[in-house]
C-alpha positions in Angstrom: -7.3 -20.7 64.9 -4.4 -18.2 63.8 -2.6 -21.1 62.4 -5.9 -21.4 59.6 -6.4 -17.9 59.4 -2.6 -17.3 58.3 -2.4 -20.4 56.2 -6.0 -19.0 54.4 -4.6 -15.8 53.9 -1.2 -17.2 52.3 -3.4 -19.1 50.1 -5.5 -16.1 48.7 -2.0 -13.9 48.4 -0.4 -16.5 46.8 -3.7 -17.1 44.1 -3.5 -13.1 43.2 0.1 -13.3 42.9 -0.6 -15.9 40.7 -2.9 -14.1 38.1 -1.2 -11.3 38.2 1.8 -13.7 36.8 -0.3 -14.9 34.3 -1.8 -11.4 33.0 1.7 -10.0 33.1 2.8 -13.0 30.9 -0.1 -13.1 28.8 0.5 -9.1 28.5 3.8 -9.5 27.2 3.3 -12.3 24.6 -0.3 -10.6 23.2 2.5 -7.1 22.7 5.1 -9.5 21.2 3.0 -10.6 18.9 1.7 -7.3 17.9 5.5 -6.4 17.3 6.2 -8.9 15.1 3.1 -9.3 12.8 4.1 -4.8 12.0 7.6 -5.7 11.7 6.6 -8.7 9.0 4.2 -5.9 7.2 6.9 -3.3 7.2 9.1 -5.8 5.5 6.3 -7.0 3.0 6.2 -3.0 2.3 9.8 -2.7 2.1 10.3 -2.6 -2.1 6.9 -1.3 -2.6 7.0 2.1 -0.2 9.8 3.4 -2.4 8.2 3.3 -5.3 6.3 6.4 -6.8 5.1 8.5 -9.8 5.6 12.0 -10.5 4.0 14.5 -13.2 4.1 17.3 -15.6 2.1 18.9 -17.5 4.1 19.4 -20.6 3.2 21.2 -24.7 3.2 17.6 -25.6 1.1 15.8 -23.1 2.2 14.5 -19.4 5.3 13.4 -18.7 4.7 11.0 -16.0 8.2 9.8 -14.1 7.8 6.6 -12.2 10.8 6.4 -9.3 12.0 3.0 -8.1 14.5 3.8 -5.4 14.6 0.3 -4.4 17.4 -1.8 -5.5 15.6 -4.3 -7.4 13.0 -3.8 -10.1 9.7 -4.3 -10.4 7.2 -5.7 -13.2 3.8 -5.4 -14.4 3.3 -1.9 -13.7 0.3 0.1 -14.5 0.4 4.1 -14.8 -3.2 5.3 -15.0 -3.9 8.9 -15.0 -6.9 10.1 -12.9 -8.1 13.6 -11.6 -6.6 14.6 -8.0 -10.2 15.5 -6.7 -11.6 11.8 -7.1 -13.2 9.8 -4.5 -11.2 8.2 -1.8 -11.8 4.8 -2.8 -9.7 3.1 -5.2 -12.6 2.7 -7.9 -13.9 5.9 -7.4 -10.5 7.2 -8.3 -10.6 5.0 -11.4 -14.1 6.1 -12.5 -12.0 9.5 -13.6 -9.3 8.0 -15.6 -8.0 9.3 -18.9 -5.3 7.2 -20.1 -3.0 4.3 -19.0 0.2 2.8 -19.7 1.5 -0.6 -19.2 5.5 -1.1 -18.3 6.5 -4.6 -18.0 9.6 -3.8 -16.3 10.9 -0.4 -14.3 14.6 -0.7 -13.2 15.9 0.6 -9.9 15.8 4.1 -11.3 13.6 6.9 -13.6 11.4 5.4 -16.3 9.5 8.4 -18.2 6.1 7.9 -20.4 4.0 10.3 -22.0 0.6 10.1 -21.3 -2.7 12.4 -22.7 -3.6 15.2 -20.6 -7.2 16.8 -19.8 -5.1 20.5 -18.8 -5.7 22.3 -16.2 -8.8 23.1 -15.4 -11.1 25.4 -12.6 -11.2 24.4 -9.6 -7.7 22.9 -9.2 -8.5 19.6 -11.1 -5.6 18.2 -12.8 -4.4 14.7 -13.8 -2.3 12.8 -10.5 -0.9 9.3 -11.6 -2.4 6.1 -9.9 0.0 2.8 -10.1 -0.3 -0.8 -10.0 2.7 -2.8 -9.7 4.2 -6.0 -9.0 7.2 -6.2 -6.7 10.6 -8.7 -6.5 8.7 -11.0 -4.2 5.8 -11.1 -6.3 3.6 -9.3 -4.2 0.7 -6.8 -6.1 0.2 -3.4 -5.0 -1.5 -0.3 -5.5 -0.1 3.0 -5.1 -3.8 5.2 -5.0 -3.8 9.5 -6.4 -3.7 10.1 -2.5 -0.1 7.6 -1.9 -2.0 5.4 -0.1 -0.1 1.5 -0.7 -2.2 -1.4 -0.4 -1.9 -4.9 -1.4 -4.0 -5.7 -4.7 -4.9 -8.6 -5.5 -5.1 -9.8 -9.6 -5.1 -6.2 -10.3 -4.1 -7.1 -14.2 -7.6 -9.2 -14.9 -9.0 -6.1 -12.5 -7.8 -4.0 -14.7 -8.2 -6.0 -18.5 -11.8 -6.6 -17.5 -12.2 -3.2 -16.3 -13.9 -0.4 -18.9 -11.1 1.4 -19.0 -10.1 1.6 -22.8 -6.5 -0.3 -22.7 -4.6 -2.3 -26.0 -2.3 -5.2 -26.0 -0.1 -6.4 -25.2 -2.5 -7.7 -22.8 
């Protein structure tokens, strides 16, 4: 009888061993995993987090600086100028726009444009510069009034269809 008893009792250590083998495993590649797929959307992001606008609120209008401090350009690029105190949504933010630009290409460095300007106004509103680009890869971004990056998907028919009051060359 101590002979089955032992022999039983192997069995059932042997069984948890067992799972807990197999969640440990399963543990380790579900992590993996994880790592990888934010280390492939880090390097997705790579061009497009070091790309930016700046602005001033000049005599003649805003000067609006778009920074590429990548090393390769991008193309496509959108500067649209809304009011800092929009809504946190994307087309929310565009609801309050007041003039656009189009750059087809920006160079790995400083490209200026002058834009229209609302002023200053009470309250703290003032213009803050939205972007829409399109990286080496090809990949489409957004860059929101709050520097939020997201991917954007056909952002130039978004935007050509859109009511926002924009001329060729599109």
């Amino acid at each position: 009888m101590n002979f089955f008893f032992s022999d039983t009792y192997q069995i059932i250590l042997n069984s948890i061993t067992a799972i807990g083998t197999l969640g440990s495993v399963i543990f380790a590649l579900y992590f993996s995993a994880k790592e990888l797929r934010e280390r492939r959307v880090l390097l997705l992001k790579d061009q497009a987090s070091k790309i930016y606008a700046s602005s001033k609120s000049g005599k003649e209008g805003l000067l609006v600086k778009v920074h590429n401090e990548s090393k390769l350009p991008i193309h496509n690029v959108f500067v649209i100028t809304v009011l800092n105190q929009s809504g946190p949504s994307l087309e929310k933010q565009l609801e309050t726009y007041n003039d656009i630009r189009f750059l087809e290409l920006c160079y790995p460095s400083e490209t200026k444009t002058l834009m229209q300007d609302r002023g200053h106004s009470m309250g703290g509103k003032h213009e803050v510069v939205v972007l829409f680009f399109t990286d080496a890869r090809g990949i489409e971004w957004s860059l929101d009034n709050k520097f939020k990056l997201r991917k954007s998907k056909n952002y130039k028919e978004k935007i050509i269809k859109s009511k926002l009051k924009f001329y060729p060359p599109y």
